[in-house]
C-alpha positions in Angstrom: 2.3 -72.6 -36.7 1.2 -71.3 -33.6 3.8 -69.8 -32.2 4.8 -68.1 -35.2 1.4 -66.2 -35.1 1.8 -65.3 -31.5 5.2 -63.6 -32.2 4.1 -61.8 -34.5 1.1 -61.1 -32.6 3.0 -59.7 -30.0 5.7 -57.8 -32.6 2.4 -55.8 -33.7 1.6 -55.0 -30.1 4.6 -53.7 -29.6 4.9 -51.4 -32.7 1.0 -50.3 -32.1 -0.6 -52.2 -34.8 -3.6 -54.0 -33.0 -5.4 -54.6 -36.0 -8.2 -54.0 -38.0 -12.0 -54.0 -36.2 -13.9 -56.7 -37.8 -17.1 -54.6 -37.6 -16.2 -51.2 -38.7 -13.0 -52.0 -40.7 -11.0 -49.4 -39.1 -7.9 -50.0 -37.1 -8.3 -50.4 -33.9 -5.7 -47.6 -32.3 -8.3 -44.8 -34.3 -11.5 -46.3 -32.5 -9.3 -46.4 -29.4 -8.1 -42.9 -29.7 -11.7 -41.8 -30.5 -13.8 -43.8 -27.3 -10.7 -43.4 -24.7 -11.1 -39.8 -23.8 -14.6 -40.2 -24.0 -14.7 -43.3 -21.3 -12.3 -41.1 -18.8 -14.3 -37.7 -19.4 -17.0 -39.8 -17.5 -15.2 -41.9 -15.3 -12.7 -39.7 -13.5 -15.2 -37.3 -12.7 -18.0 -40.1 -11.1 -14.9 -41.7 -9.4 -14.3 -38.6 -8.2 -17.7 -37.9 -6.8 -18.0 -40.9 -5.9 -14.8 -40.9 -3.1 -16.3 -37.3 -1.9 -19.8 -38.5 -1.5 -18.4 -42.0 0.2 -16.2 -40.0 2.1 -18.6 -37.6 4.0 -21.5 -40.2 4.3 -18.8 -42.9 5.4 -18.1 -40.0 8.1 -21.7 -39.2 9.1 -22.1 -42.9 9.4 -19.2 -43.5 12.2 -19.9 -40.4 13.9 -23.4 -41.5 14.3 -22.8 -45.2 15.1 -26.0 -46.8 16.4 -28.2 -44.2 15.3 -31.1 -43.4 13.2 -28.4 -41.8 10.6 -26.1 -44.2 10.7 -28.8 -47.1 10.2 -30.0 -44.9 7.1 -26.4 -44.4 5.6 -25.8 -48.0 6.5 -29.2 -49.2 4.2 -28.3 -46.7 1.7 -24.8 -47.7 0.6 -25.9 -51.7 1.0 -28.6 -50.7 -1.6 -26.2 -48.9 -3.7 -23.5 -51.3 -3.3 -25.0 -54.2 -4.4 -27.3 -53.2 -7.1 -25.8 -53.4 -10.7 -24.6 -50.1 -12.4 -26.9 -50.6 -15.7 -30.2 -51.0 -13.2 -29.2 -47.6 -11.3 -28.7 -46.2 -14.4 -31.8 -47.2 -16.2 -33.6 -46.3 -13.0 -32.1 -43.0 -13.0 -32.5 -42.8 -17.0 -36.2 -43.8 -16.8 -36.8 -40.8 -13.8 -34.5 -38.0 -14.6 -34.9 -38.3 -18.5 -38.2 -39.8 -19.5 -40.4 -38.8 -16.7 -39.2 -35.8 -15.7 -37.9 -34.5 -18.4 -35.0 -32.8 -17.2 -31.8 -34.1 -18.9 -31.4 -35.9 -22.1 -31.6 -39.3 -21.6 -28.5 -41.0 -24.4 -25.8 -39.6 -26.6 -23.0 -37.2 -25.9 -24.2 -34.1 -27.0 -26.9 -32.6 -29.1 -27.1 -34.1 -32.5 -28.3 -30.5 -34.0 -24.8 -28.9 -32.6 -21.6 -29.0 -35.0 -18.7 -30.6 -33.3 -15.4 -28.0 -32.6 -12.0 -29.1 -34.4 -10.4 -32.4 -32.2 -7.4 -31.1 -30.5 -7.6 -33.6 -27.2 -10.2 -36.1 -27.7 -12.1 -34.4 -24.9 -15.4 -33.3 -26.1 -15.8 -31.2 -22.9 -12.2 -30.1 -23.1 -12.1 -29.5 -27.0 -15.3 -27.4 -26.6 -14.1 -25.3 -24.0 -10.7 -24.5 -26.3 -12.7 -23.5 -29.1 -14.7 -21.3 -26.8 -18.0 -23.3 -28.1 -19.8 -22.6 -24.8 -23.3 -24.0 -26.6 -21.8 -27.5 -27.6 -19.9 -27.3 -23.7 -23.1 -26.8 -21.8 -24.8 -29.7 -24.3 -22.1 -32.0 -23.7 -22.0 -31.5 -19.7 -25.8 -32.3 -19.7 -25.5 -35.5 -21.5 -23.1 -36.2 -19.5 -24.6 -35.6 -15.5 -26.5 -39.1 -15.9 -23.8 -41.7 -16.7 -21.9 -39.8 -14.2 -24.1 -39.3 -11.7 -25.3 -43.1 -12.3 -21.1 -44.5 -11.9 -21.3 -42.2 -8.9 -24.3 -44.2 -7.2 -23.0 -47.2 -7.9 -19.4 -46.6 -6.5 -19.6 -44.5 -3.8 -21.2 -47.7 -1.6 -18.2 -49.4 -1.0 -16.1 -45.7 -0.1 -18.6 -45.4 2.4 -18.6 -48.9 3.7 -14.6 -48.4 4.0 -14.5 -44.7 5.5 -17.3 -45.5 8.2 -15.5 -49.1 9.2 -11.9 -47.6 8.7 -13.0 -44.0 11.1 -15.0 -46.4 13.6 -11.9 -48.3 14.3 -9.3 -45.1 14.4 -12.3 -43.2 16.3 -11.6 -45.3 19.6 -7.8 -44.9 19.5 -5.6 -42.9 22.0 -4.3 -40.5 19.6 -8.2 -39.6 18.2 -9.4 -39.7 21.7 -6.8 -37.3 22.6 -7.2 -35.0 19.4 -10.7 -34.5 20.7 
């Protein structure tokens, strides 16, 4: 019956058994202890990025307001914001990597390079640990475009709230004062 399966569904959740992947017959906590660290070795530091960049432009924007600059930030971050992630990537893929020929354009590090012993999941991290500063450099490569791309793609809406939230705190008594 139904139900039965969904107890027991949830029983296995609860004791960390999610399964087995139906494509690469594997459990599913190994392929999830393998990709995790790899997902947040690229998102934390384009989310990062991403605020900073929002952040400052968001600023120039405000302090601008009704200016050729702030126009320009404001037509920027629209852009940015409302294009999807994959076509800023493939756009930054198709420029950076194929064209000009400056960073590799897939994978996570050279395939030529051995990998240093797993201790965090990290390739960056685990590299740096072992001191493997050849496999740390080809890893940081790989890894400026899907960055960088995230980065593009998020920092839109940081600006759009920065530059509206410091336009309506820039015309209050205690900023007007602080000045």
């Amino acid at each position: 019956p139904l139900y039965v399966q969904i107890i027991n569904y949830i029983s296995n959740l609860f004791h960390g058994n999610l399964g087995m992947d139906p494509v690469y017959k594997v459990p599913v906590v190994n392929l999830l202890s393998k990709y995790i660290p790899r997902t947040l070795e690229i998102t934390i530091p384009a989310t990062v990025l991403s605020v900073i960049i929002g952040l400052v432009t968001g600023a120039i924007g405000a302090s601008n307001r009704g200016k050729v600059l702030d126009y320009f930030v404001r037509g920027v971050y629209l852009v940015t914001w409302s294009s999807p992630t994959f076509l800023i990537a493939t756009v930054l893929q198709l420029g950076v990597a194929y064209y000009l020929k400056l960073l590799p354009p897939y994978g996570i590090v050279n395939p030529a390079l051995t990998s240093p012993s797993r201790i965090t999941g990290f390739p960056l991290i685990d590299s740096a640990i072992a001191g493997d500063w050849v496999y740390f450099v080809s890893v940081l490569r790989h890894m400026i475009l899907p960055v960088t791309s995230l980065a593009v793609a998020n920092f839109g809406i940081v600006t759009r709230l920065s530059r509206s939230s410091m336009l309506v705190h820039m015309n209050s008594d205690y900023a007007k004062l602080s000045l």
